[in-house]
Wavefront OBJ file of the C-alpha trace (Angstrom):
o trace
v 6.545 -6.163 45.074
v 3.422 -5.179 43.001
v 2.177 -3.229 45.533
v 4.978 -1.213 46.253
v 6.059 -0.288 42.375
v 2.199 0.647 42.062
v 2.827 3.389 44.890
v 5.969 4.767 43.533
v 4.577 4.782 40.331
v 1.447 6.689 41.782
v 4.087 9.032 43.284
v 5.500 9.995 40.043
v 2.206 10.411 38.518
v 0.795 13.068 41.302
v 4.250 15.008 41.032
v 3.737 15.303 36.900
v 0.209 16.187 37.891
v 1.070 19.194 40.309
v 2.963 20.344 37.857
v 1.025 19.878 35.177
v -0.193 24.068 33.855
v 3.230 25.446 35.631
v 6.325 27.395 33.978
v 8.917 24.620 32.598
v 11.199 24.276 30.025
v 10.205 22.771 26.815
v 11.889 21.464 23.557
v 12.024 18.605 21.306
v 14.885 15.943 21.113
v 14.157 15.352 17.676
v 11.413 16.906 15.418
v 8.057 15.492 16.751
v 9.020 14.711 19.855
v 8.787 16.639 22.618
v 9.830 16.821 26.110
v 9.878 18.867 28.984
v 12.248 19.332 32.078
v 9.317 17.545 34.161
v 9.736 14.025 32.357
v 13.370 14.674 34.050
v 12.254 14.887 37.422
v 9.469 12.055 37.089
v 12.342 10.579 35.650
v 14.859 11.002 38.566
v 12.317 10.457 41.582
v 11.385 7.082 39.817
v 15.164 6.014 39.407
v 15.718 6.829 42.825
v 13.473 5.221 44.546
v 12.968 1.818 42.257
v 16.473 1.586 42.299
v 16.284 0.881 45.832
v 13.510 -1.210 45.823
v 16.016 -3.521 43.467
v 18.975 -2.466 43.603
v 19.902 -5.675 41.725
v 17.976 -4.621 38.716
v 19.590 -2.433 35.580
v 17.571 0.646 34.125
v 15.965 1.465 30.802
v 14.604 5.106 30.141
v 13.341 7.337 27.992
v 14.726 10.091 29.660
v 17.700 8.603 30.734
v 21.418 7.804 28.354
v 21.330 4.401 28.142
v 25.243 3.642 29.967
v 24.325 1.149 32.169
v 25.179 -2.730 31.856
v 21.606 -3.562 31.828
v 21.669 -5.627 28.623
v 24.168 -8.190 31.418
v 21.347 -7.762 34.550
v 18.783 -10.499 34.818
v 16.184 -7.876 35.476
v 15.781 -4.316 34.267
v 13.723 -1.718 35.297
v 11.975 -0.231 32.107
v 10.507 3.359 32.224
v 8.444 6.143 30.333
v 8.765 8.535 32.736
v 5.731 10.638 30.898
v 4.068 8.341 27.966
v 2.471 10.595 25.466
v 4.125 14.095 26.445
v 2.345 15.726 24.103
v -1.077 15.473 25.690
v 0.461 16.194 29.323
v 2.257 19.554 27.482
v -1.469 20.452 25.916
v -3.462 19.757 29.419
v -5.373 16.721 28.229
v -5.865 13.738 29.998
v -3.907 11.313 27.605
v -0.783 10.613 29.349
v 0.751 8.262 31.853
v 3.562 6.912 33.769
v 4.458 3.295 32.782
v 6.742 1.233 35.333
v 7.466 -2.383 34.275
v 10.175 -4.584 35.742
v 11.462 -7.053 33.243
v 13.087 -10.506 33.926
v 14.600 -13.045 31.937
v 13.776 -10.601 29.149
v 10.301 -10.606 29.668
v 7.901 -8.572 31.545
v 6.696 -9.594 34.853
v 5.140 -6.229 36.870
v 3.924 -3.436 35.118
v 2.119 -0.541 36.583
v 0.796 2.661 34.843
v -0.193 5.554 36.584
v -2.749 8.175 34.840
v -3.895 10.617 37.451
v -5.774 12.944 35.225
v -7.918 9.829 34.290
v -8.339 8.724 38.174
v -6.604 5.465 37.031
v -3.841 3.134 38.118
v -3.201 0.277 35.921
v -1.122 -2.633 37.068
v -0.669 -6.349 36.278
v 1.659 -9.251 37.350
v 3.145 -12.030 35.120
v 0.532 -15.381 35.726
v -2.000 -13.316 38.158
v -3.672 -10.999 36.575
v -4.248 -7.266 35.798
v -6.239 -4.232 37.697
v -7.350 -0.865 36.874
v -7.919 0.911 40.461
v -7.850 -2.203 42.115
v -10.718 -3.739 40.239
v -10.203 -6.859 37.648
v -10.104 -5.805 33.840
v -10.641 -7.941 30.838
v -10.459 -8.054 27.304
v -13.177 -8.183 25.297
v -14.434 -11.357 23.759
v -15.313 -9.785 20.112
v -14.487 -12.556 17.075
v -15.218 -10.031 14.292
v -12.530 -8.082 13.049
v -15.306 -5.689 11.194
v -16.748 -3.343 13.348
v -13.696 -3.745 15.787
v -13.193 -0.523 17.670
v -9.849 1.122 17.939
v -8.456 4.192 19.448
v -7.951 6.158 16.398
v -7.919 10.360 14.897
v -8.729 8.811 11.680
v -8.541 5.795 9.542
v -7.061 4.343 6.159
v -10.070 3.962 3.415
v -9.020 0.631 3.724
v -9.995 0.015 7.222
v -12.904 1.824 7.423
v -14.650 -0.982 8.063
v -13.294 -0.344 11.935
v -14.979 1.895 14.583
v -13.301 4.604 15.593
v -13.018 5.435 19.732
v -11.225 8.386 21.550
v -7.562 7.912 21.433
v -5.034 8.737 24.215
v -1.661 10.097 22.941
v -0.258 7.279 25.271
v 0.463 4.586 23.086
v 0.397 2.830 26.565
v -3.179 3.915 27.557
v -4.366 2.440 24.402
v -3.083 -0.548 24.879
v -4.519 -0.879 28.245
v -7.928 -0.006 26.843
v -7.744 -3.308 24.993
v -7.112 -4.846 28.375
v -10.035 -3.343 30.002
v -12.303 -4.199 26.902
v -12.674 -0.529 25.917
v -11.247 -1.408 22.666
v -10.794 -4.401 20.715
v -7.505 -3.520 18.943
v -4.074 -1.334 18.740
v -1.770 -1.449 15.706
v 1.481 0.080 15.161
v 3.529 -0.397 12.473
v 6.336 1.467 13.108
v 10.075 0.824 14.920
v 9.451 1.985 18.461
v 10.820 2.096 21.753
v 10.549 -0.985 24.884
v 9.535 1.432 27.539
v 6.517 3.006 25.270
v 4.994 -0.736 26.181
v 6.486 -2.729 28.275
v 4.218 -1.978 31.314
v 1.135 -1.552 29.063
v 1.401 -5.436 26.991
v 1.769 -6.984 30.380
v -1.298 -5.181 31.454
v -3.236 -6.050 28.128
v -2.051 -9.474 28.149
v -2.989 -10.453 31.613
v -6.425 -9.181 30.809
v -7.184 -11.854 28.277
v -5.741 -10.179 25.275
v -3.384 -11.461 22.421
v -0.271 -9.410 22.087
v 2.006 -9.379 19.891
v 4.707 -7.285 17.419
v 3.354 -6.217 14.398
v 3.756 -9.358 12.106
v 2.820 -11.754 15.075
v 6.412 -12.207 16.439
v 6.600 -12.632 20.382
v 7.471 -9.352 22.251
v 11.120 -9.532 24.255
v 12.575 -7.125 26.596
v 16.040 -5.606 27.262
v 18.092 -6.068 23.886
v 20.674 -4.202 23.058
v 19.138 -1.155 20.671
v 15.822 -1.257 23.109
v 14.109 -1.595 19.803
v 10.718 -3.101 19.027
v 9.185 -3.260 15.629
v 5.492 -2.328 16.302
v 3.010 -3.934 18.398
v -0.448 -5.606 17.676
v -2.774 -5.940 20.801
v -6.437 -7.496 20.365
v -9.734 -9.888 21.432
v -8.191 -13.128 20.827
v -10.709 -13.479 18.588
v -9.407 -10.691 15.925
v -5.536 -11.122 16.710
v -5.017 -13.595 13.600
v -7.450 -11.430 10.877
v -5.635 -8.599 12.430
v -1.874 -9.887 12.090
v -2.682 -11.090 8.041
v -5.233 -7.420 7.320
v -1.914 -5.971 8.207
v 0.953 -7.740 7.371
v 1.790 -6.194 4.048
v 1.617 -2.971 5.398
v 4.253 -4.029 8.105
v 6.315 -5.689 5.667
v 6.954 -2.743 3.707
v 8.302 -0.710 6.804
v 10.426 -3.404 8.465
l 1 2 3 4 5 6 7 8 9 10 11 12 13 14 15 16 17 18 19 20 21 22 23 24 25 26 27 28 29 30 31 32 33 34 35 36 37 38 39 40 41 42 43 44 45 46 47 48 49 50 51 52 53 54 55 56 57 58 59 60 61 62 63 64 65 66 67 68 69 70 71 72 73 74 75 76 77 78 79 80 81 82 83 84 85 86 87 88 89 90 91 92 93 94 95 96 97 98 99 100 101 102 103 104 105 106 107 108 109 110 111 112 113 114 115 116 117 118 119 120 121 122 123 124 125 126 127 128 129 130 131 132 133 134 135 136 137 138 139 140 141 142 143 144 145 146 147 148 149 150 151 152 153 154 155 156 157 158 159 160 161 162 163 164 165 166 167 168 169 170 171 172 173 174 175 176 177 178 179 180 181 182 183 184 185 186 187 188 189 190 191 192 193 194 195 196 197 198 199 200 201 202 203 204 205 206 207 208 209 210 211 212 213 214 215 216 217 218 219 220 221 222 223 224 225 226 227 228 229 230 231 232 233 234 235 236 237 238 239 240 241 242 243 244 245 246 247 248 249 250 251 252 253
């Protein structure tokens, strides 16, 4: 099953790429977030052809109205057809595809596809995770100071963390912590399932601690799609991570 959502996933990620620098449509569904009529397409090619693979499963998307009785299915297919549009719209290299097939509400495939980078991500629940076919792990840091992160810029207060290049896919961040490129991701902020469903599986199954934003477990297909942030690390940071932070998440959830 891995193998073949890791080809259709691959799929949609070479269409997005040939289009990638041709005329399409562009406008935002709500200020600050953009889209384009090509997320539509990924977005149809992938329902097509994953709903065949399980045709069993319900469907979660971005770029999709969520109508479906998915919250009833055992498994649901969750999808960001383009994760982090706005580096895809700008020609950078900071966007991907994320796949993930959910069961009993949690995530057991997940696949993303970066083709700009050369990369495709994927993992399986209680076997591992793989970045181009090759094994990835986390990193084994125990410091929170000096932990790098994929960050523009930084709070004075955690300035005390080292800044790496940062993807506009919140997905391709997390996955760095999987590969050990970073040591930690933060958000503190109400987001969406399929922004990291694919990508905590892929983290996770690389060594890493993941978690919401105040240390909760992570759960897939409830009823608002909802998730309140998500806090990805070296097992050796996620606890000094979780309490550095958990005022800060307090005050927005």
């Amino acid at each position: 099953m891995l193998e073949d959502i890791a080809e259709i996933t691959a799929e949609a990620g070479r269409i997005a790429l040939g289009r990638c620098g041709t005329d399409y449509k562009r406008w935002e569904k709500e200020p600050g977030h953009p889209v384009c009529d090509i997320d539509l397409e990924v977005d149809n090619f992938l329902r097509e052809q994953l709903i065949a693979l399980d045709p069993e499963a319900g469907w979660l998307s971005e770029e999709t109205a969520d109508e479906s009785d998915r919250i009833e299915r055992k498994r649901v297919w969750v999808v960001d057809p383009i994760d982090g549009t706005r580096d895809y719209l700008r020609g950078r290299t900071g966007w991907a595809v994320s796949v993930a097939l959910v069961e009993n509400r949690a995530v057991k495939y997940g696949v993303l596809s970066a083709p700009q980078r050369e990369e495709l991500w994927s993992a399986e629940a209680g076997r591992g995770a793989w970045r181009n076919g090759q094994p990835i792990r986390c990193s084994e840091r125990g410091e929170l100071v000096g932990a790098r992160v994929p960050a523009d810029s930084l709070p004075k207060v955690d300035r005390d963390l080292v800044m790496v290049a940062k993807p506009n896919s919140i997905a391709l961040r997390i996955a760095m912590v999987g590969a050990g490129e970073a040591d930690l991701v933060a958000t503190l902020r109400w987001g969406r399932e399929w922004d990291i469903a694919a990508a905590i599986l892929i983290a996770a199954e690389a060594g890493a601690s993941v978690t919401g934003a105040l240390g909760q477990p992570l759960t897939f297909n409830s009823p608002d799609a909802a998730a309140f942030g998500v806090l990805a690390s070296s097992p050796g940071i996620h606890g000094q991570a979780v309490e550095r932070l958990r005022e800060r998440a307090m005050a927005v959830v």
